[in-house]
N, C-alpha and C positions, 0 to 999 in steps of 0.2 A: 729669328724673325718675330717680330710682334703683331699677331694675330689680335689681340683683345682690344689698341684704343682704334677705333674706326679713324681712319684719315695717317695711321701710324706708315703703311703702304702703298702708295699708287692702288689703286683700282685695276690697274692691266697689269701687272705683278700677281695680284690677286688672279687675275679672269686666265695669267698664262699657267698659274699654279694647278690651277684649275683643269685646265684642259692635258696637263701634262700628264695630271694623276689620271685621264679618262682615257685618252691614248692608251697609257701601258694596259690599262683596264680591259682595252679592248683588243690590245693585241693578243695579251693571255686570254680572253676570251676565243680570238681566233686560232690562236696556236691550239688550243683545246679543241676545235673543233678536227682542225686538220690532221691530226693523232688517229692510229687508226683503231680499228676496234678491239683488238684484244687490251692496249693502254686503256681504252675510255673502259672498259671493263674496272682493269687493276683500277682506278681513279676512281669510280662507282665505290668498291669496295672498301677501299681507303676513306673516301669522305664519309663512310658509312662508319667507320671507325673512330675516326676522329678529324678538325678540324684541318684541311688541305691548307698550301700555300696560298691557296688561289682565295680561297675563304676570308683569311686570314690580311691578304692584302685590299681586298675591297670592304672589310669591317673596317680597315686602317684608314682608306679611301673617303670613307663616308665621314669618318672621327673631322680630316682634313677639309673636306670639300662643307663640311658645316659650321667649322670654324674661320672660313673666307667670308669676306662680307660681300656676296656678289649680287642679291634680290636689293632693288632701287629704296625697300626696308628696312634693310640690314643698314643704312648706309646713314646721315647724320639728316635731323627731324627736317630741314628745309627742303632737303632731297624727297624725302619719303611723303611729306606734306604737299609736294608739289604734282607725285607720282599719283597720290591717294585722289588727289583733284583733278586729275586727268591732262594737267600742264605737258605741254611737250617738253619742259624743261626737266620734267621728271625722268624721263624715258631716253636720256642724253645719250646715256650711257649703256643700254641694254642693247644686249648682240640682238641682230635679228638673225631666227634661226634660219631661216631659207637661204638665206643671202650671205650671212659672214657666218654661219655654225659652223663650218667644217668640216674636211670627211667622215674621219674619228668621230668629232659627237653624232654628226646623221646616223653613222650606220650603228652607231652604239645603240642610241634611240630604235633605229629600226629593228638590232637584234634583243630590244629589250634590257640591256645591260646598267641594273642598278646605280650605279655610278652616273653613269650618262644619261637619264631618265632626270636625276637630281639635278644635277648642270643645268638641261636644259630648262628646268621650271625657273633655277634660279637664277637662272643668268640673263638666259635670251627672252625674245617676245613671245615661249610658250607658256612662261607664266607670267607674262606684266600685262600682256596683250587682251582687253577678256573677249574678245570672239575666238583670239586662239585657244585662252583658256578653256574657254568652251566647248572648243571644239577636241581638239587634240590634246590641249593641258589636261584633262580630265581622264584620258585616255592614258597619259603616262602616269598620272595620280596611280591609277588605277592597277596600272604595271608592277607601281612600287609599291602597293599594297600589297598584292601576290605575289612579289619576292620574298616579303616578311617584312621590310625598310616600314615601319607603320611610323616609327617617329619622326621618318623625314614626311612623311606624310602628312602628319598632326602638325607638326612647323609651317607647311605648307600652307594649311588650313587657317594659320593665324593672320596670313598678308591679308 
């Protein structure tokens, strides 16, 4: 797949790639939860040792979900110029997260799940939107700072 010339893939190509990596993201999150407590122990111990599967697929996650071109930014100058001027023709394409986000990203969002915290800024109207930005965008900023994610952060910072 070619990720690097903008316009190389459909845009909903990109936005299912996208979603598909946050799904699994979240279901290993949930299976994680559901584990009972002598496993979250061992798993305590083990990521204390060294880096988990689980780790290991959401550093993978982030590698992918930032090489999609999914923020109305990423996408080619007439798009992004359009978006920057507040044209509705900019925003053609951005999910809106209340209404088409989906379960997966909400609840990923709501459990705070790195992955799904990124999607949402980049994809849907928590970060194109600026009262949402404002309001809640700032809030998942904020999430992926205390995850440690600082450079999806600083990216963030450049729209």
């Amino acid at each position: 797949m070619n990720w690097q010339e903008v316009g190389a893939l459909p845009l909903q190509q990109h936005q299912s790639a996208a979603l598909a990596v946050v799904k699994v993201a979240v279901a290993l999150e949930k299976e994680q939860a559901s584990s009972g407590l002598l496993e979250s122990g061992k798993r305590h111990v083990i990521q204390l040792a060294s880096e988990t599967e689980e780790q290991r697929f959401c550093t993978w996650g982030q590698g992918v979900l930032s090489r999609l071109r999914l923020h109305s930014c990423d996408r080619d100058d007439p798009t992004c110029v359009r978006a920057v001027g507040g044209e509705k023709e900019g925003f053609a394409d951005v999910v809106d997260f209340y209404r088409e986000g989906g379960d997966a990203l909400q609840s990923g969002v709501a459990s705070s799940n790195p992955l799904a915290l990124f999607l949402a800024l980049q994809a849907t109207t928590l970060g194109h939107s600026m009262p949402l930005v404002c309001g809640n965008g700032f809030e998942c900023l904020e999430k992926l700072a205390t995850a440690g994610r600082h450079e999806q952060v600083s990216r963030r910072q450049t729209y």
